[in-house]
C-alpha positions as CSV (number, residue, x, y, z in Angstrom):
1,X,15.9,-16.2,-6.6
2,X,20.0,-16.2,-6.6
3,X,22.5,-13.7,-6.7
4,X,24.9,-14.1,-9.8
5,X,27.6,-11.8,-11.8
6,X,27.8,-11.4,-15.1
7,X,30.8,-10.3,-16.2
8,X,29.9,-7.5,-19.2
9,X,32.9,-7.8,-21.5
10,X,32.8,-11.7,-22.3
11,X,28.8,-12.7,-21.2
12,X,29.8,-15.2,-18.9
13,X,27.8,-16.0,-15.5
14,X,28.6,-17.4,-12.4
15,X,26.1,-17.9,-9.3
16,X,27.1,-16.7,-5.9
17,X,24.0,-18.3,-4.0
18,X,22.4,-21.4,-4.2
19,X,20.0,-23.6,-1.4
20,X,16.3,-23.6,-1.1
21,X,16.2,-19.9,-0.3
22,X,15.5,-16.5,-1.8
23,X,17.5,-13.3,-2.0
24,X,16.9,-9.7,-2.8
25,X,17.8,-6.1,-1.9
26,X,21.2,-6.6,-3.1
27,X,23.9,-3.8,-3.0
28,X,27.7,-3.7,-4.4
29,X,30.2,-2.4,-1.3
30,X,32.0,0.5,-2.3
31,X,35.3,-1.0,-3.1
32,X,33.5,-4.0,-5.3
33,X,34.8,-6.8,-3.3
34,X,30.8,-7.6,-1.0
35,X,27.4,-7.4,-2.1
36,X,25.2,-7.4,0.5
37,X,21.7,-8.9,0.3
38,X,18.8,-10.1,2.6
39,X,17.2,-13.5,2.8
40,X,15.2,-15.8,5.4
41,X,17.5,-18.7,6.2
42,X,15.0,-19.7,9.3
43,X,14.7,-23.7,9.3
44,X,11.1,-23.1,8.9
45,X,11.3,-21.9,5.0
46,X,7.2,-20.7,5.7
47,X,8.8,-18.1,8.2
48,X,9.2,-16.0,5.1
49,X,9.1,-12.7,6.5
50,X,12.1,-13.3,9.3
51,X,14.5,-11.6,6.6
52,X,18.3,-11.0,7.7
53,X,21.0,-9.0,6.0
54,X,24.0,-10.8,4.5
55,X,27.1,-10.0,3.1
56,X,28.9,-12.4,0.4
57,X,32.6,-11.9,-1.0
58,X,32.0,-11.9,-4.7
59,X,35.5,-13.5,-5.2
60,X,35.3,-16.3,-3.2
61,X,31.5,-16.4,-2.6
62,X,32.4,-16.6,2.0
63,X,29.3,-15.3,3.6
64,X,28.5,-13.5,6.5
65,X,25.0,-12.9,8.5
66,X,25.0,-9.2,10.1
67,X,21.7,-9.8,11.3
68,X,20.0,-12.3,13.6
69,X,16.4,-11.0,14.7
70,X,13.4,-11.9,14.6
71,X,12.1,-8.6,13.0
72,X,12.2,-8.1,9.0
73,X,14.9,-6.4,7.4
74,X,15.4,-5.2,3.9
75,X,16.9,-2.9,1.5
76,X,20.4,-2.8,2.9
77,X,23.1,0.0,1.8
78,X,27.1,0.5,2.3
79,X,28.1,3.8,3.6
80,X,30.1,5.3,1.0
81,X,32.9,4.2,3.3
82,X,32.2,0.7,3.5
83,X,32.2,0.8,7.5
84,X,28.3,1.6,7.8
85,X,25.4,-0.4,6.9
86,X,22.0,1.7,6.5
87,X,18.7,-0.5,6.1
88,X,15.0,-0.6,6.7
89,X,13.6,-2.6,9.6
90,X,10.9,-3.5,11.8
91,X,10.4,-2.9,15.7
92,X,8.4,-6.4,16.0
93,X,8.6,-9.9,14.6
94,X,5.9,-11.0,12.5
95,X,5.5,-7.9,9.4
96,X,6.1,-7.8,5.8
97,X,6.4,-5.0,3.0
98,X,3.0,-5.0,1.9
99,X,1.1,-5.6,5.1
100,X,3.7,-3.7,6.9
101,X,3.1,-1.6,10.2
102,X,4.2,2.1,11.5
103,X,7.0,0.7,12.9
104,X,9.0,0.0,9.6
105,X,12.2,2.4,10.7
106,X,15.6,3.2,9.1
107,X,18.3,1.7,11.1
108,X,22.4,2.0,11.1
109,X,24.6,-0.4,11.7
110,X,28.8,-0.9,11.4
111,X,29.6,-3.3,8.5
112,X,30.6,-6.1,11.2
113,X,26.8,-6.1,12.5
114,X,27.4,-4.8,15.6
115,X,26.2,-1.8,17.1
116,X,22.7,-1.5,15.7
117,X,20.7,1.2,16.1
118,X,17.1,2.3,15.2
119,X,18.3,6.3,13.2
120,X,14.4,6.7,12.7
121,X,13.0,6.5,15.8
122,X,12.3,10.2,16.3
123,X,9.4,10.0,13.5
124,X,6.7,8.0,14.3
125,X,5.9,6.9,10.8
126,X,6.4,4.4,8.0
127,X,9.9,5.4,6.5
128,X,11.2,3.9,2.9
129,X,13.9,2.4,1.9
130,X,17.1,4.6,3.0
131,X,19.8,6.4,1.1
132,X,23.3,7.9,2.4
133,X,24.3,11.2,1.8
134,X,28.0,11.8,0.0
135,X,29.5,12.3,2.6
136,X,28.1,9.4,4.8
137,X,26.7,11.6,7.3
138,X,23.3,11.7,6.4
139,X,20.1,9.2,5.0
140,X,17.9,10.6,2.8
141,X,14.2,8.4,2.8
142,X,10.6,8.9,2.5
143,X,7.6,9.1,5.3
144,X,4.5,8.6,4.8
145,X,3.0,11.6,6.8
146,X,-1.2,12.1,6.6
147,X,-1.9,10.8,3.2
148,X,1.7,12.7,1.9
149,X,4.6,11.0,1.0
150,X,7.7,13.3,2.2
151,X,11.7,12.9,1.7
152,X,13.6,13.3,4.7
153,X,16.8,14.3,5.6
154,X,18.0,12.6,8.5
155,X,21.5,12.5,10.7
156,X,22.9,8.6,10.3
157,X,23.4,8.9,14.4
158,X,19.4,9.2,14.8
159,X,17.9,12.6,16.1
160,X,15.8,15.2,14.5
161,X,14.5,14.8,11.0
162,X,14.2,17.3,8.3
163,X,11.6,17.1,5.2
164,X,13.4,18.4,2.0
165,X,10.4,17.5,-0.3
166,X,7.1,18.5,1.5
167,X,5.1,19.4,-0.9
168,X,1.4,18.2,-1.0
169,X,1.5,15.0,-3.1
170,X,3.4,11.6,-3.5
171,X,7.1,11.4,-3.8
172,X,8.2,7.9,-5.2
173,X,11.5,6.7,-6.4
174,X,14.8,8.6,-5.8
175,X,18.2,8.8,-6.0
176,X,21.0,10.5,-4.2
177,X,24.2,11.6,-7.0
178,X,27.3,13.9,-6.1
179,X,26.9,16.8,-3.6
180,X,23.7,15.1,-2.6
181,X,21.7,16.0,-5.8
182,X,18.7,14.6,-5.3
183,X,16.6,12.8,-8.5
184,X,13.0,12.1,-7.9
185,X,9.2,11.6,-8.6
186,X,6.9,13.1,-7.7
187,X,3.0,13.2,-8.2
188,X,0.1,15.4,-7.3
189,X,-3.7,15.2,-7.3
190,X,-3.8,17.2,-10.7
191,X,-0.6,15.7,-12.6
192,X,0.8,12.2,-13.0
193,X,4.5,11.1,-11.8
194,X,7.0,13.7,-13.0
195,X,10.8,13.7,-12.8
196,X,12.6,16.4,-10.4
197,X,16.0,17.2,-10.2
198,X,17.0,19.0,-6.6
199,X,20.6,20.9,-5.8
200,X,20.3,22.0,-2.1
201,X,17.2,24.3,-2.0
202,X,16.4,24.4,-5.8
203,X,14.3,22.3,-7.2
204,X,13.2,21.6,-11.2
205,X,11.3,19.5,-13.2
206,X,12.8,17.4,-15.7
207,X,9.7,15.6,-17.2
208,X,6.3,17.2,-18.9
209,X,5.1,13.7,-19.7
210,X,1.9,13.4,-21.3
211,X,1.3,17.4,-21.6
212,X,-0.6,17.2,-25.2
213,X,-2.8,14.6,-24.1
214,X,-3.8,16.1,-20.8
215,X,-3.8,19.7,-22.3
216,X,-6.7,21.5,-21.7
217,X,-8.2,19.1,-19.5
218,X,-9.6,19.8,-16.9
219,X,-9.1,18.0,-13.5
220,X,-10.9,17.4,-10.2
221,X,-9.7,19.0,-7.0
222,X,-8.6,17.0,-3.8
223,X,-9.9,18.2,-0.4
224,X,-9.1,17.0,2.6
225,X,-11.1,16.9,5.9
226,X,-11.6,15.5,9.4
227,X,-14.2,13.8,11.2
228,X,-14.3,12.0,14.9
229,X,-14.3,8.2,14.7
230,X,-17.2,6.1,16.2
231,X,-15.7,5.6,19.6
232,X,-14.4,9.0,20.0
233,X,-10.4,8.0,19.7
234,X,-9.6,9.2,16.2
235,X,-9.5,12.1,14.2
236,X,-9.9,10.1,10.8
237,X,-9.0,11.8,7.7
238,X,-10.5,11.6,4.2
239,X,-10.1,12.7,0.8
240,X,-13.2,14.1,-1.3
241,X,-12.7,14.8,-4.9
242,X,-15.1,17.4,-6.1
243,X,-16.7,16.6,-9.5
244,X,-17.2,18.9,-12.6
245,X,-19.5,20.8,-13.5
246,X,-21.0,21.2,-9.9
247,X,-23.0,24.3,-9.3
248,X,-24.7,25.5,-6.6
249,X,-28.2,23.5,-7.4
250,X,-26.8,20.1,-9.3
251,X,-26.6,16.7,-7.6
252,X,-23.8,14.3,-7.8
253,X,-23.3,10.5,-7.6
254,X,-21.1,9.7,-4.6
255,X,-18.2,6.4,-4.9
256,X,-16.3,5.1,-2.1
257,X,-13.3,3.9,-2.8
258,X,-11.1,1.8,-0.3
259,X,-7.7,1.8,-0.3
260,X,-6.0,-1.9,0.7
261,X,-3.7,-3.1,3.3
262,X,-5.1,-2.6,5.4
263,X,-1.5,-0.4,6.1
264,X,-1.7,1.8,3.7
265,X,-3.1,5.5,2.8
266,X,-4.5,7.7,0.3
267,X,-4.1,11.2,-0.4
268,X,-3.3,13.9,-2.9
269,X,-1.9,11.8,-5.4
270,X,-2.6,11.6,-8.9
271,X,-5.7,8.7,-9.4
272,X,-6.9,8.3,-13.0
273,X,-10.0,6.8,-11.4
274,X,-11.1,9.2,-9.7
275,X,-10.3,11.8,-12.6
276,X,-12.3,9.7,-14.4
277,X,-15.2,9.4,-12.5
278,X,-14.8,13.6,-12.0
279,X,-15.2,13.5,-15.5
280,X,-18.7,12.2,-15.7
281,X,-19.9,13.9,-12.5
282,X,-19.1,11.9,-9.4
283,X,-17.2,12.5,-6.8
284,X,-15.1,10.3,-4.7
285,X,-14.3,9.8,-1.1
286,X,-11.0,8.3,0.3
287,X,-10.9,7.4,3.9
288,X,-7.8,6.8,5.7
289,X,-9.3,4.5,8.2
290,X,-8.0,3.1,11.6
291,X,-5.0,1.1,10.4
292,X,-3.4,3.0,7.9
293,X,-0.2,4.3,7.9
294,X,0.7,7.7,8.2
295,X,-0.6,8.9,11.4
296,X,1.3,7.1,14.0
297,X,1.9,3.9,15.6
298,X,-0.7,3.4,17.7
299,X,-3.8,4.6,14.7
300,X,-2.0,1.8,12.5
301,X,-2.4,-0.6,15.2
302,X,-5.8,0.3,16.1
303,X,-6.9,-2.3,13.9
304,X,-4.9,-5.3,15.1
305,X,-7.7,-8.2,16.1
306,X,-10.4,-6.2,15.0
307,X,-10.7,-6.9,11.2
308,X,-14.1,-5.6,9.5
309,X,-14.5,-3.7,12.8
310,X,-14.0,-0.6,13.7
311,X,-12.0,0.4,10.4
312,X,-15.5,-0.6,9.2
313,X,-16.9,2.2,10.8
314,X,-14.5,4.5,9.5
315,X,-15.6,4.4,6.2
316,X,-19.0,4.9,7.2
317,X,-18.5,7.7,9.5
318,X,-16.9,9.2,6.7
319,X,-19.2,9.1,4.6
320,X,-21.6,10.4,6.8
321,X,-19.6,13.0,6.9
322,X,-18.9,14.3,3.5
323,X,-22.9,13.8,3.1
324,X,-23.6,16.5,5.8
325,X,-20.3,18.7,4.9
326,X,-21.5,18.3,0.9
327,X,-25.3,18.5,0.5
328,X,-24.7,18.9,-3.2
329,X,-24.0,15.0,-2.6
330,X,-27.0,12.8,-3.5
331,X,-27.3,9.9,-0.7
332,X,-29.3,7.9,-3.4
333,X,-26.8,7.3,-5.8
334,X,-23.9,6.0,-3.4
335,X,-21.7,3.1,-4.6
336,X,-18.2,1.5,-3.3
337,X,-15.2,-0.2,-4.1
338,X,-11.9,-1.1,-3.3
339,X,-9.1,-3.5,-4.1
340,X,-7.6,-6.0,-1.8
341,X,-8.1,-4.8,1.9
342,X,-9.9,-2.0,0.7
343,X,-12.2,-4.8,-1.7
344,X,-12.5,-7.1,2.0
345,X,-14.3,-3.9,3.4
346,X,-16.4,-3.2,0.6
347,X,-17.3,-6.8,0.5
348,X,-17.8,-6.6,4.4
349,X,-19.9,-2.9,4.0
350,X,-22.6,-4.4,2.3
351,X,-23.6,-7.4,4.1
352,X,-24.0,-4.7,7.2
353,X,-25.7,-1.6,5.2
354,X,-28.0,-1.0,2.4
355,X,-26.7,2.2,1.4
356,X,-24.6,1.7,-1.5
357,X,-26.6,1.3,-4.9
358,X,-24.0,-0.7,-6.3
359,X,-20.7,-2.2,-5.1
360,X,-17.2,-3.6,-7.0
361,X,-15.2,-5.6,-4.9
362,X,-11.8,-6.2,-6.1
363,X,-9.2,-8.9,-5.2
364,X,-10.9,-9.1,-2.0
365,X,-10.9,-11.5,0.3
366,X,-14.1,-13.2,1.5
367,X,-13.9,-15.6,3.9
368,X,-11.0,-15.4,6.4
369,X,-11.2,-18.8,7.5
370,X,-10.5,-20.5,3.9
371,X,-8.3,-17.4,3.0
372,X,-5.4,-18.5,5.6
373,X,-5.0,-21.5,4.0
374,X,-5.0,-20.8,0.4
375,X,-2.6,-17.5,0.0
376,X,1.0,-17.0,-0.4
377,X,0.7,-14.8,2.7
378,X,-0.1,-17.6,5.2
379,X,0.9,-15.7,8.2
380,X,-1.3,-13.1,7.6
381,X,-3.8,-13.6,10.0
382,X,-1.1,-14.2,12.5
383,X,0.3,-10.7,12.1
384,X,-2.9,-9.1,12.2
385,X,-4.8,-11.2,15.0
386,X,-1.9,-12.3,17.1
387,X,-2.0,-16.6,16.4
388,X,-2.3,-18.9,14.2
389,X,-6.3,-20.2,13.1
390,X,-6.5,-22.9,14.7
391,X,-5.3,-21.7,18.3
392,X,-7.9,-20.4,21.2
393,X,-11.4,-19.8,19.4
394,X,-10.0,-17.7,16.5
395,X,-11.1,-20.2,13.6
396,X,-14.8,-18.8,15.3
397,X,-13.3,-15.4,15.5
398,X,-12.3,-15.2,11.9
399,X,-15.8,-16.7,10.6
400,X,-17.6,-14.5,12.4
401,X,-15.4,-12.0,10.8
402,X,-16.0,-12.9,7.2
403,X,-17.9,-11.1,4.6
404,X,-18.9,-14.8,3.0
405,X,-21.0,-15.7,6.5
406,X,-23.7,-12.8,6.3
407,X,-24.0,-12.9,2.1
408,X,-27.7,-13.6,2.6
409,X,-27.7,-10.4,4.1
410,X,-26.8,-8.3,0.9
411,X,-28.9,-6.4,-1.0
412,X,-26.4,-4.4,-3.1
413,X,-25.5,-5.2,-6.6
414,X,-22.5,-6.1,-7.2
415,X,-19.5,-6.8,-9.4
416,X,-16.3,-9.4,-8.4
417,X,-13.0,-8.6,-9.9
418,X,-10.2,-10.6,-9.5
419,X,-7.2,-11.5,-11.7
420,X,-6.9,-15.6,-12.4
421,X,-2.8,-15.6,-11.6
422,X,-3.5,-13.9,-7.8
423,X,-1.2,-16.1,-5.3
424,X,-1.9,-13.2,-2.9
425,X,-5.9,-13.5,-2.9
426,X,-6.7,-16.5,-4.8
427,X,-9.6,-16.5,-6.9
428,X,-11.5,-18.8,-4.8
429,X,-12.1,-16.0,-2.5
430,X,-14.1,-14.5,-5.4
431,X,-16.2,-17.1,-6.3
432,X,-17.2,-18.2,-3.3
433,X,-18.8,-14.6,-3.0
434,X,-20.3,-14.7,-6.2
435,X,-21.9,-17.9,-5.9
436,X,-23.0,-16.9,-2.8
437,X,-24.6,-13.8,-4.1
438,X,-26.1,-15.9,-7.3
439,X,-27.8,-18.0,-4.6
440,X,-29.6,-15.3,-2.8
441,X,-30.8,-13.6,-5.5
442,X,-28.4,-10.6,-5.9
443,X,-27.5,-9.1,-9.0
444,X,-24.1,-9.9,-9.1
445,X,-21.6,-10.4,-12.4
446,X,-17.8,-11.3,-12.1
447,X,-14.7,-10.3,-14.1
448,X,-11.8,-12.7,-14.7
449,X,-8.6,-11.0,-16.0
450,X,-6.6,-13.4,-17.2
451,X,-2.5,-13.2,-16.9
452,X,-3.4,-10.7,-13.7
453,X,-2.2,-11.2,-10.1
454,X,-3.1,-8.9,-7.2
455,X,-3.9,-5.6,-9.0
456,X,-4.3,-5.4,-12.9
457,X,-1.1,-4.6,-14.8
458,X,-2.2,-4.7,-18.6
459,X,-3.3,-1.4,-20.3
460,X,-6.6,-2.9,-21.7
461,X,-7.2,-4.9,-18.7
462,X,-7.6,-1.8,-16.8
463,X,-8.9,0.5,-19.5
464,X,-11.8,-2.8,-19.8
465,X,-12.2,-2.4,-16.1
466,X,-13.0,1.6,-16.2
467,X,-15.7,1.1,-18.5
468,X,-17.4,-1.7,-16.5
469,X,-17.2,0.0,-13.7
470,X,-18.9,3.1,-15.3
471,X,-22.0,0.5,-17.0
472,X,-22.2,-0.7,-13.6
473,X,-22.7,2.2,-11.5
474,X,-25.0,3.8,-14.4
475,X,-26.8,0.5,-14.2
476,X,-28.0,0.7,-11.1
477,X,-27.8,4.0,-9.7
478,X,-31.7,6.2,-9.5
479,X,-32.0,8.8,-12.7
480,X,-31.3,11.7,-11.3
């Protein structure tokens, strides 16, 4: 990907970047004259994650590189100014945006490069992309904060933080107009992604989307809860949505559902599938296990060389515990899922319990060892076991790791999903469970989406992949 103009009035383009490299995160400097971008312009192309920030003259196309790290840097933003540089980077070296760790932090720095400084480091939690305030003397960003996702107010010289949105749910995209107006979504567990406007203290919606289709339904309620991890170190959090129509004497179907990363979370946001599944009577439990974001540095790292471990556990544990918290729960009619990470565990869970009537991996990966070599993400299992495969005795490590060794193991019916265009999990990792499953003698069955990467993105794609899901749990789960 390269960076050209396009002059508006006459239709003409002219490109600003060329080479074997990619850039992105671009940003016009307030007077029009720099646009800055980020890009990895390492010799070793692979070492796609070592992103810098650049500026280039949009006259004359002169660069210059305001970063030289080893961390990852992205979404760079002029002070309204020009003299400041606002961004969102890593502590460490070896991260990316979608496997990222706690320690992605807003930093400053003066439009030459130098003195940069980490403004975020008083908030020991993932932080978004940043914004400036009008008068330059503020960011404005969101933290991911116990399954919430907040917007913060923060001084561009670091300190104390302040949360202007707090609310219990999700806040996604926003933008920062005159006098700091604030635009923004937000979602919670009972309504999808609306549109806010916010001037200083008040706040009002500017969206009712979908209001005569969800009319007069009704919708499941989120509760949250605690319970101590395995090993005694964590206070894990989870999410139980309550199904309807429970009473006092009924029994309901229980499905885990895994969230991916594994640096990610789940909370009070709006899910359709667990609304869904509400619908019909079921309840759902999200864990946010060892390794998600959201509760600190060092419960995000606690799953660094310890894949399918301890996280494992977790999910587990926490099902244990809604079981004993719940006894309207019936432990017969358990069943699991998850997509990408959250598909690896579910993979993983049932070649180590029998528990689970019936199980839908999704995107997941299998086997670690052939995984490595195969994905767009090659340095994954660097970032998240500290070396490459073939150093020390981590090809062992990783096998011993991997759902595909211990598939003679499963009991659990179960149902691959993957999509065929996925450069992030390739397909293979799918079919090497399924055949593995065939040949054992476990009911198994596995969906193709065609034109689908990592996560399904076509309405009837994932309208096709509700109802499976339903036919398979039904299938298999004990008549009540």
């Amino acid at each position: 990907l390269h960076i050209f103009l396009l002059d508006v009035v006459s239709g003409r383009t002219r490109q600003l970047t060329d080479g074997v490299f990619d850039e992105h995160s671009i940003d016009w400097s307030p007077a029009g004259d720099e646009i800055l971008f980020v890009s990895n312009r390492e010799p070793d192309a692979d070492q796609f994650f070592n992103n810098d920030v650049f500026a280039i003259r949009a006259g004359t196309g002169v660069m210059r590189r305001l970063t030289t790290t080893e961390n990852a840097e992205y979404w760079p933003v002029w002070s309204p100014d020009g003299r400041r540089i606002a961004y969102e980077g890593t502590r460490r070296g070896i991260t990316d945006l979608e496997t990222t760790m706690e320690d992605t932090h807003v930093w400053v720095m003066d439009a030459d490069g130098n003195n940069r400084r980490e403004a975020g480091s008083g908030i020991d939690n993932r932080q978004g992309p940043p914004s400036w305030s009008a008068d330059g003397r503020s960011l404005f960003f969101t933290v991911q904060q116990r399954g919430l996702t907040r917007l913060y107010r923060l001084p561009a010289e670091g300190g104390a933080g302040q949360a202007v949105v707090a609310d219990r749910g999700t806040v996604g995209q926003f933008d920062v107009g005159p006098s700091d107006r604030i635009a923004y979504t937000f979602t919670t567990a009972r309504d999808v992604s609306q549109l806010y406007v916010m001037t200083g203290a008040d706040r009002k919606p500017l969206t009712d989307l979908n209001r005569a289709v969800l009319s007069g339904k009704a919708f499941a309620e989120v509760e949250p809860f605690t319970f101590v991890s395995n090993d005694n170190r964590f206070n894990v959090e989870a999410f139980l949505t309550r199904p309807l129509g429970q009473t006092d004497t009924s029994k309901h179907p229980l499905i885990v559902m895994i969230h991916g990363g594994p640096h990610g979370q789940q909370g009070p946001a709006f899910n359709m599938q667990s609304q869904v599944y509400a619908a019909r009577g079921w309840a759902t439990l999200m864990v946010n296990y060892r390794g998600s974001t959201g509760y600190g540095q060092a419960f995000t790292d606690a799953v660094f060389r310890d894949q399918n471990g301890d996280e494992a556990q977790d999910v587990l544990y926490g099902v244990n515990a809604a079981v004993r918290r719940n006894p309207w729960i019936d432990r017969t009619r358990l069943g699991i899922e998850g997509g990408s990470y959250g598909g690896q565990l579910t993979a993983w869970l049932i070649t180590q319990t029998h528990i689970f009537k019936a199980a839908i991996p999704s995107r997941a990966i299998i086997n670690l060892v052939s995984y490595n070599y195969m994905t767009y993400y090659n340095q994954y299992e660097e970032m998240e076991f500290g070396m490459r495969p073939h150093q020390a005795d981590l090809m062992d490590e990783l096998w011993k790791r991997s759902s595909l060794r211990y598939v003679a193991q499963v009991k659990t019916p179960t149902l691959m999903v993957h999509g065929e265009n996925d450069n992030d999990v390739p397909i293979a990792e799918a079919e090497q469970f399924y055949i593995g499953l065939k040949d054992v003698g476990v009911e198994t069955a596995m969906l193709r989406y065609p034109r689908e990467g990592h996560g399904l993105r076509e309405p009837r794609h994932i309208v096709d992949l509700m109802d499976r899901s339903i036919a398979w749990y039904e299938k298999y789960f004990p008549k009540p």
